[in-house]
N, CA, C and O of each residue as an XYZ file, in Angstrom:
588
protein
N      -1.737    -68.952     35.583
C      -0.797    -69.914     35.036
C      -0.606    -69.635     33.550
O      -1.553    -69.392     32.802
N       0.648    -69.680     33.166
C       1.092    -69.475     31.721
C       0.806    -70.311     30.964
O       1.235    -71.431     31.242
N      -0.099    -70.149     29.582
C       0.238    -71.436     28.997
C       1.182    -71.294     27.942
O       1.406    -70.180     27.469
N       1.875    -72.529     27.441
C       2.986    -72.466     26.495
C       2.554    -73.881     25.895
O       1.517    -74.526     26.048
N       3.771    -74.150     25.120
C       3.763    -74.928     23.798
C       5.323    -75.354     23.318
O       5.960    -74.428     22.818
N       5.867    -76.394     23.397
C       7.275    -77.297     23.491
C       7.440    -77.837     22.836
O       6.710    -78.822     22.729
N       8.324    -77.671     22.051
C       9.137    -78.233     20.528
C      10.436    -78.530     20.882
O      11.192    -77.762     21.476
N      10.744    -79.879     20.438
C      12.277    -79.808     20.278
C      13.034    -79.173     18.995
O      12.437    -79.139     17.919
N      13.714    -78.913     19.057
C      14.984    -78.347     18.343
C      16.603    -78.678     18.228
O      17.203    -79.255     19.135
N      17.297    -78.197     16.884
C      18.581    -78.564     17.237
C      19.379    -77.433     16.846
O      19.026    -76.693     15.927
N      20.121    -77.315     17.304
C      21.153    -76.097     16.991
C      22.354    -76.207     16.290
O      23.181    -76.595     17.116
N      22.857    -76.077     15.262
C      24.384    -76.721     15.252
C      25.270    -76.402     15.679
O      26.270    -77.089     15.885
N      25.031    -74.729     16.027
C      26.431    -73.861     16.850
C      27.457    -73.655     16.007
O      28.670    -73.795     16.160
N      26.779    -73.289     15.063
C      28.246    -73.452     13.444
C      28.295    -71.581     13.294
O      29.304    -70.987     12.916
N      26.959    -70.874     13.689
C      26.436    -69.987     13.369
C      27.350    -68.475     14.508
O      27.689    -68.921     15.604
N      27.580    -67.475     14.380
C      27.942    -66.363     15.256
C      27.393    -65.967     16.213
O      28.166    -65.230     16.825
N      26.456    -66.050     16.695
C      25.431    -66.106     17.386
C      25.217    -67.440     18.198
O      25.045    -67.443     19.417
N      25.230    -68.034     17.788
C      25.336    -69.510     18.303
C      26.297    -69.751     19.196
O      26.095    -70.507     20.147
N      27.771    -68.968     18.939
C      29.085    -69.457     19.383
C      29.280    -68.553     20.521
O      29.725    -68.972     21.590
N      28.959    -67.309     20.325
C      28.526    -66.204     21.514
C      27.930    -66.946     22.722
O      28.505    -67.041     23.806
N      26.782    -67.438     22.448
C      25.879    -67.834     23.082
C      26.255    -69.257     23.732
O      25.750    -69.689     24.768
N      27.261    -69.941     22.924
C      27.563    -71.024     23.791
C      26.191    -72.317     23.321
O      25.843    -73.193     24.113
N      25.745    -72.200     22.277
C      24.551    -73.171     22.123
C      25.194    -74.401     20.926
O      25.715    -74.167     19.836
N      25.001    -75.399     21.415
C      25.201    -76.222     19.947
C      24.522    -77.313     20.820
O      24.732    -77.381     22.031
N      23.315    -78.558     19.843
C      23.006    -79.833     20.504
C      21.532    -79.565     20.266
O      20.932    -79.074     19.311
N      21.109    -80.082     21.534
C      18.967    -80.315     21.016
C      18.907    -79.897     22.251
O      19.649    -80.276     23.157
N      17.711    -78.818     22.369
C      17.095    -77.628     23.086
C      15.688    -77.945     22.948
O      15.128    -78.365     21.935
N      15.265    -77.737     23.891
C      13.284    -77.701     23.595
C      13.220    -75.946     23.414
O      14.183    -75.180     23.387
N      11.813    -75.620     23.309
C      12.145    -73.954     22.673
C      10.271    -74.174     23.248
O       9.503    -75.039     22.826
N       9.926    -72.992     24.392
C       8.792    -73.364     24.668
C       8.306    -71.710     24.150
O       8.871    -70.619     24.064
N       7.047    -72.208     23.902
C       6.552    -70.766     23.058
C       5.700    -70.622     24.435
O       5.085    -71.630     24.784
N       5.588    -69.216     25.421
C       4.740    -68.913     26.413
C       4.138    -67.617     25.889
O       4.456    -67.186     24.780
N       3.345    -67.047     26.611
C       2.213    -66.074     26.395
C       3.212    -65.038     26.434
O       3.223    -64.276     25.468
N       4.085    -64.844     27.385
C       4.891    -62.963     26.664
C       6.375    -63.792     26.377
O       7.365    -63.088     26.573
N       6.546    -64.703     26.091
C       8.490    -64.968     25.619
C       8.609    -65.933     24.730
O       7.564    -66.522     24.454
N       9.813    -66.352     24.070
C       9.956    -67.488     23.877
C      11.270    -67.951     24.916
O      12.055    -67.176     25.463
N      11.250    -69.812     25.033
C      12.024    -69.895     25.913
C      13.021    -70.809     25.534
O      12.626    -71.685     24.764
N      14.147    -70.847     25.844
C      15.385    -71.989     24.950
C      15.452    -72.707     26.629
O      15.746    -72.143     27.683
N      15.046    -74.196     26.371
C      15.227    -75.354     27.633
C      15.986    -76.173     27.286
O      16.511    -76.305     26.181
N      16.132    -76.961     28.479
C      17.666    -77.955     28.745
C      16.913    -79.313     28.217
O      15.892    -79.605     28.839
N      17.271    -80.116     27.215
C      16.356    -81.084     27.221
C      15.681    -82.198     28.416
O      14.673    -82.894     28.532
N      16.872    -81.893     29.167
C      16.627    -83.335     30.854
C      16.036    -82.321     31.755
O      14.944    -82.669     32.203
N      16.477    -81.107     32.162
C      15.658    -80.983     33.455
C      14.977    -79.558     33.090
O      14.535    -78.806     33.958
N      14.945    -79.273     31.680
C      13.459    -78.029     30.990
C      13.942    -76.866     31.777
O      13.227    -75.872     31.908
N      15.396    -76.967     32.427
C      15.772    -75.153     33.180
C      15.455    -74.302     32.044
O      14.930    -75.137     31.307
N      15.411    -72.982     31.277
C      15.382    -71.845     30.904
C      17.134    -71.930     30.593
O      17.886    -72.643     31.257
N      17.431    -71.344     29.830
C      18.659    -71.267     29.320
C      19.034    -70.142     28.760
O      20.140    -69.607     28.836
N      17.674    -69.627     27.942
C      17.525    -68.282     27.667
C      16.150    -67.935     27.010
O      15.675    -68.683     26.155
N      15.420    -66.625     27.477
C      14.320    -66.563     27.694
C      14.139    -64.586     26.618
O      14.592    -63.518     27.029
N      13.410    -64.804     25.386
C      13.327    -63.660     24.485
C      11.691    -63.140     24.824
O      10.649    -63.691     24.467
N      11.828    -62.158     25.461
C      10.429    -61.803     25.643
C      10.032    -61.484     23.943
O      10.874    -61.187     23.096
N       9.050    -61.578     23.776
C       8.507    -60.866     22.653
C       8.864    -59.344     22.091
O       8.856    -58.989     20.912
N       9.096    -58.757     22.946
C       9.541    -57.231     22.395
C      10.478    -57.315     22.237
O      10.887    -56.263     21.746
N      11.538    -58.299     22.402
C      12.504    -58.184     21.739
C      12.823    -58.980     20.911
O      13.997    -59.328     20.778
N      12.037    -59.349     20.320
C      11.976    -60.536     18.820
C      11.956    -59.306     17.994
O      11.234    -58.391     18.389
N      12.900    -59.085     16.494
C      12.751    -58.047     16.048
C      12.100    -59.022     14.595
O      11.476    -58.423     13.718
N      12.308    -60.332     14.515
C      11.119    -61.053     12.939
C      11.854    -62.570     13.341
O      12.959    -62.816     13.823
N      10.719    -63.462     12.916
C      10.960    -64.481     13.364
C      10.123    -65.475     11.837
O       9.300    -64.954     11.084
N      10.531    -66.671     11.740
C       9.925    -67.256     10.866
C      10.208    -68.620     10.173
O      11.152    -68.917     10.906
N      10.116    -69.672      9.326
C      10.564    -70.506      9.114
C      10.438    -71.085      7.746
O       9.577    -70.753      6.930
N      11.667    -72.266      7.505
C      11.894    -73.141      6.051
C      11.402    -73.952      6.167
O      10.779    -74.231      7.191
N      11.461    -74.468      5.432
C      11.423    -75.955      5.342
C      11.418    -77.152      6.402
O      10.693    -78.100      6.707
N      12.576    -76.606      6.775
C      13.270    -77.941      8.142
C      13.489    -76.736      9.408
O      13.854    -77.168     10.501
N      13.285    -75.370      9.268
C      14.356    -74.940     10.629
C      12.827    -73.347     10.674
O      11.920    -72.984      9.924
N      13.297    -72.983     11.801
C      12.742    -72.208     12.579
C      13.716    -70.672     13.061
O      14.803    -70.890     13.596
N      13.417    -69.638     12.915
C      14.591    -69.066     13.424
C      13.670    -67.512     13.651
O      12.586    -67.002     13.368
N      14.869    -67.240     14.314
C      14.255    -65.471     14.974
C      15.486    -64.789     15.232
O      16.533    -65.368     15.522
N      15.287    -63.021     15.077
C      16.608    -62.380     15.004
C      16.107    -61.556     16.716
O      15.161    -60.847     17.061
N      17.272    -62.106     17.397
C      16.792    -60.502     18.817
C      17.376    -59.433     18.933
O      18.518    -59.269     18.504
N      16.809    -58.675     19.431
C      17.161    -57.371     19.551
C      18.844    -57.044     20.430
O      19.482    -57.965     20.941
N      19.172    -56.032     20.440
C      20.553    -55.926     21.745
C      20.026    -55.822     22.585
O      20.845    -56.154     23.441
N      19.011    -55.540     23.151
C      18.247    -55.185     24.869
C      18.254    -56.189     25.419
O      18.510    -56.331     26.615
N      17.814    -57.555     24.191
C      17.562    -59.138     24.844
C      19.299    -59.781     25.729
O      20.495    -59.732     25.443
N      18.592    -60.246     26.688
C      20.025    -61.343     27.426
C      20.705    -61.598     26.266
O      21.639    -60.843     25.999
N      20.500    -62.304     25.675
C      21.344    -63.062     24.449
C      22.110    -62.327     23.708
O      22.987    -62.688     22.924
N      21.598    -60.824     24.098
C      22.107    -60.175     22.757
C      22.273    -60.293     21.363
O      22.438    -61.397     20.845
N      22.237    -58.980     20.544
C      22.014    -58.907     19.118
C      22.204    -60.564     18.471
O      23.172    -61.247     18.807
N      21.424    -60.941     17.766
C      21.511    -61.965     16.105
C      20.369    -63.000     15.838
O      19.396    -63.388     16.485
N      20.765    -63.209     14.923
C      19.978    -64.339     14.429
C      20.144    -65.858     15.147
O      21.242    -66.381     15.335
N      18.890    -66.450     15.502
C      19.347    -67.903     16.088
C      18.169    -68.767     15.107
O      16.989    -68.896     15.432
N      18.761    -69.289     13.901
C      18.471    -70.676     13.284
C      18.461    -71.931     13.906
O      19.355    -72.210     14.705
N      17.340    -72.921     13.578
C      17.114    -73.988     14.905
C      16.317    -75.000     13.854
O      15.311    -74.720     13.200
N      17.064    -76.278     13.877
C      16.657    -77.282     12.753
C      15.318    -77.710     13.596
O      15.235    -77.566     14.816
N      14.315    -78.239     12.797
C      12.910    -78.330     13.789
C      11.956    -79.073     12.309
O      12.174    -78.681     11.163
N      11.373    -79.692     12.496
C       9.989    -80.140     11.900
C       8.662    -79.624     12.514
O       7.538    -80.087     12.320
N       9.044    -78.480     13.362
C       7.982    -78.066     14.408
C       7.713    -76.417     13.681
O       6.779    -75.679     13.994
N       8.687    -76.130     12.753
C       8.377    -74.568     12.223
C       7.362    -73.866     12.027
O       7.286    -72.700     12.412
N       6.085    -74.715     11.159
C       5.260    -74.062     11.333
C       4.082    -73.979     12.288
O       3.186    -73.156     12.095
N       4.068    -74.906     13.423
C       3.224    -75.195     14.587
C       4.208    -73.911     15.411
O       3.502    -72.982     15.803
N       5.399    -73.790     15.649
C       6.027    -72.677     16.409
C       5.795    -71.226     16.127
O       5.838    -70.214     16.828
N       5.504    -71.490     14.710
C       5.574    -69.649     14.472
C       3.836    -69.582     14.233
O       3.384    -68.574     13.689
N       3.211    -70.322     14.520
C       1.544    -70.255     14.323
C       1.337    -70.031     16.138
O       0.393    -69.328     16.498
N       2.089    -70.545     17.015
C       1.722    -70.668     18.746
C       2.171    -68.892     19.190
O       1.455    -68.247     19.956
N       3.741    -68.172     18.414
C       3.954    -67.290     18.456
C       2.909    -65.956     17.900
O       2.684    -64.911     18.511
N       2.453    -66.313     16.752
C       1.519    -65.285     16.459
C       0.485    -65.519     17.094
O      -0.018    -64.398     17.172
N      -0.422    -66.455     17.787
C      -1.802    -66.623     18.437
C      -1.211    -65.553     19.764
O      -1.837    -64.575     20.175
N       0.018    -65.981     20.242
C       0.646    -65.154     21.638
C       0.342    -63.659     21.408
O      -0.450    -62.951     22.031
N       1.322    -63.267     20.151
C       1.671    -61.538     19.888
C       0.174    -61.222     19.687
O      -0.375    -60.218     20.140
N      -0.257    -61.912     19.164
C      -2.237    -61.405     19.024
C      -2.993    -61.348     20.466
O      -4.219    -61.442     20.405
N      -2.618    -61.256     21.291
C      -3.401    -61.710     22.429
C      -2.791    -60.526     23.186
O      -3.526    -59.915     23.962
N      -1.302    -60.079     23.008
C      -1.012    -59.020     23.989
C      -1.266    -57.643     22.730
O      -1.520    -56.481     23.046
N      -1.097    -58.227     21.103
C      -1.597    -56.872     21.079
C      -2.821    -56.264     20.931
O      -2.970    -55.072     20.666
N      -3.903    -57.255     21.136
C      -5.483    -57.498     21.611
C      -5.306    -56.443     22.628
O      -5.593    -55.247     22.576
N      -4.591    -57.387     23.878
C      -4.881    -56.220     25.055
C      -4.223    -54.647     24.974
O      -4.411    -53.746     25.792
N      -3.556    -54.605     23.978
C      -3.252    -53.207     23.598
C      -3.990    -52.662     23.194
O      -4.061    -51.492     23.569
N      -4.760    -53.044     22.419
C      -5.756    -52.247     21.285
C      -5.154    -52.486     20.082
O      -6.050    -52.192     19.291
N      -4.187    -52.839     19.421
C      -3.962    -52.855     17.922
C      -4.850    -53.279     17.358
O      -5.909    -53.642     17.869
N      -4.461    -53.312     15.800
C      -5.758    -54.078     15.438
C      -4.559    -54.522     14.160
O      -5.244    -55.015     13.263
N      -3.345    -54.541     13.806
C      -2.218    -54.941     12.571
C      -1.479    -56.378     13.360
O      -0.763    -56.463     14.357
N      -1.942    -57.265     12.551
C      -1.747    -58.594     12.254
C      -0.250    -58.514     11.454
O       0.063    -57.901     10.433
N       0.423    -59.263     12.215
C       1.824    -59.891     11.603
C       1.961    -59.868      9.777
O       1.174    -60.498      9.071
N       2.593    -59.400      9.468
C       2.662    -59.470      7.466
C       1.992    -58.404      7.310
O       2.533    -57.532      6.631
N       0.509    -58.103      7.923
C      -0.319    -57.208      7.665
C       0.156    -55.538      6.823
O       1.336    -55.228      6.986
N      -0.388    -54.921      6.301
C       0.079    -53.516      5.831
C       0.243    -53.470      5.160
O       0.731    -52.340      5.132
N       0.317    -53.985      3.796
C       1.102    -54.364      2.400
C       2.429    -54.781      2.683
O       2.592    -55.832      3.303
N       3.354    -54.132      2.331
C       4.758    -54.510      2.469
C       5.694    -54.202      3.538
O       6.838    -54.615      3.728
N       4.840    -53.242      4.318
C       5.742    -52.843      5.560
C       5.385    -54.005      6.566
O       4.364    -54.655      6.789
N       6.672    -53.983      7.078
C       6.861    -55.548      8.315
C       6.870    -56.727      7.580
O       7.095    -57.720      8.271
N       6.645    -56.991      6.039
C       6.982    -58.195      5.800
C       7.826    -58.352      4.706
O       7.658    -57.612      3.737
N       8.694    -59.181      4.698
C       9.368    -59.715      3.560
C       9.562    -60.266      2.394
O       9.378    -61.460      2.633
N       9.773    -60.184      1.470
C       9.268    -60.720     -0.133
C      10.080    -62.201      0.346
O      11.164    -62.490      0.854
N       8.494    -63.151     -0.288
C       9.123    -64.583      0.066
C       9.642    -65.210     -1.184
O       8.915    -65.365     -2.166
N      10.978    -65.598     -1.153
C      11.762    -66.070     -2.336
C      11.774    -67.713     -1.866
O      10.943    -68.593     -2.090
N      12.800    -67.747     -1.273
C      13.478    -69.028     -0.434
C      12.484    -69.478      0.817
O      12.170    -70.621      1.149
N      12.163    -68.442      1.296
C      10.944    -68.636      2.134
C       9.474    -68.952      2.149
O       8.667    -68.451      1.365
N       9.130    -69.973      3.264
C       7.440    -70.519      3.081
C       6.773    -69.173      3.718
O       5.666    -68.695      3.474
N       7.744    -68.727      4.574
C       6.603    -67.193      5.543
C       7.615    -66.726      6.005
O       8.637    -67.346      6.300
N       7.406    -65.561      6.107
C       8.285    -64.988      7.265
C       7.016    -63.850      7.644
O       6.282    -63.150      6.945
N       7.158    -64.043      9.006
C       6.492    -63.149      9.756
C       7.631    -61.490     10.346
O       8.843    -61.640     10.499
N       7.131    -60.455     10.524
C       8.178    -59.255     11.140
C       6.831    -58.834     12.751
O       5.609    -58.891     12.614
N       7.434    -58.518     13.871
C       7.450    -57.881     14.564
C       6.737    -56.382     14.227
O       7.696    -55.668     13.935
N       5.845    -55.799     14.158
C       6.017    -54.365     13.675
C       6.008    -53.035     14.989
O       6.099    -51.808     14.991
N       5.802    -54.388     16.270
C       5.986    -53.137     17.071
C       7.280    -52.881     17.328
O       7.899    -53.561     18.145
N       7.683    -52.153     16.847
C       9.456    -52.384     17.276
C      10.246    -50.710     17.694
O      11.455    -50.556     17.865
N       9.228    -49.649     17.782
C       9.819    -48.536     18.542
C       9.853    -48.444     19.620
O       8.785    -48.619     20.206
N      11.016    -48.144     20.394
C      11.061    -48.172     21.659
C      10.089    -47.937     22.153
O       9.383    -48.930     22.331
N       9.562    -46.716     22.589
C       8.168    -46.317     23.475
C       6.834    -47.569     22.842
O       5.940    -47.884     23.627
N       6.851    -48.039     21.723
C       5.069    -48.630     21.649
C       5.846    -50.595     22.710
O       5.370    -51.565     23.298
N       6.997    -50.135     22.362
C       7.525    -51.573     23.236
C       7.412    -51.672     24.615
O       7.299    -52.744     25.210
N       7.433    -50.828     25.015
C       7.844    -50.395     26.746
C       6.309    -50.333     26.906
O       5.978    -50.939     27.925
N       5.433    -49.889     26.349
C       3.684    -49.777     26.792
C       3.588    -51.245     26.493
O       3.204    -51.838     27.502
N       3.771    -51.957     25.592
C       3.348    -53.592     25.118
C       3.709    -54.276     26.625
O       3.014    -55.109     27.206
N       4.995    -53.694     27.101
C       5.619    -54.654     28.043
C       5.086    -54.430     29.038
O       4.682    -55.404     29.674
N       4.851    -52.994     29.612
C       4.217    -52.755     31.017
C       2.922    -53.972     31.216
O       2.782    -54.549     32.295
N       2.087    -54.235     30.103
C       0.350    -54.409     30.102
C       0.931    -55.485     30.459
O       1.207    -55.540     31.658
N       1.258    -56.508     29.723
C       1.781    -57.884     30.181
C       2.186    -58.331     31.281
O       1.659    -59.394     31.608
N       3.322    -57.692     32.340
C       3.324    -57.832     33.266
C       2.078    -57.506     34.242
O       2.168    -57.723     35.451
């Protein structure tokens, strides 16, 4: 059994990505062991589901939460910003996750980790976390183990 972790969220749908996607309103956003998941607030269907390898950096402000996906993901290429008081409990449930599959990989590079490679100079930002597995082949081995 998967475990996960459920935040509400709001979207405004003001965004390019947003309008693609058809999202504007309040979404729950469940953080599970290999994805994150965008739910219906009444009956929690899946709406759209970002495995982890294709999160290319994810992270949060103040008030909002957001992550950029890859083109491989359903959703296709962009950024999805998501108003939330849940930001930093979401991106703390996401890194305990990516630590756990890249445990069972063998890594041993922690999110930010490396000096400056994979992370971002924080100006405007409380954190931003980056993805660093992000070449095709170390993605496709991350993904096989998981399943």
């Amino acid at each position: 059994m998967e475990n996960q972790s459920l935040f509400r969220i709001n979207i405004k749908g003001n965004e390019k990505t947003h309008k693609r996607c058809h999202l504007k309103g309040v979404y729950n956003i469940a953080v599970k062991d290999t994805s994150l998941c965008l739910c219906d607030v009444k009956s929690n269907r899946v709406i759209y589901e970002w495995p982890y390898i294709h999160i290319r950096n994810y992270g949060k402000t103040h008030n909002n939460f957001y992550f950029e996906a890859g083109r491989t993901s359903l959703s296709g290429e962009g950024v999805f910003n998501m108003e939330t008081a849940d930001g930093s409990s979401i991106v703390k449930s996401m890194v305990e996750k990516i630590e756990k599959i890249k445990a069972a990989k063998g890594c041993k590079q922690k999110p930010g980790d490396g000096g400056d490679k994979g992370r971002v100079q924080e100006k405007a930002l409380d954190h931003l976390y980056v993805n660093t597995d992000t070449t095709r082949y170390e993605n496709e081995v991350l993904y096989d183990i998981v399943d």
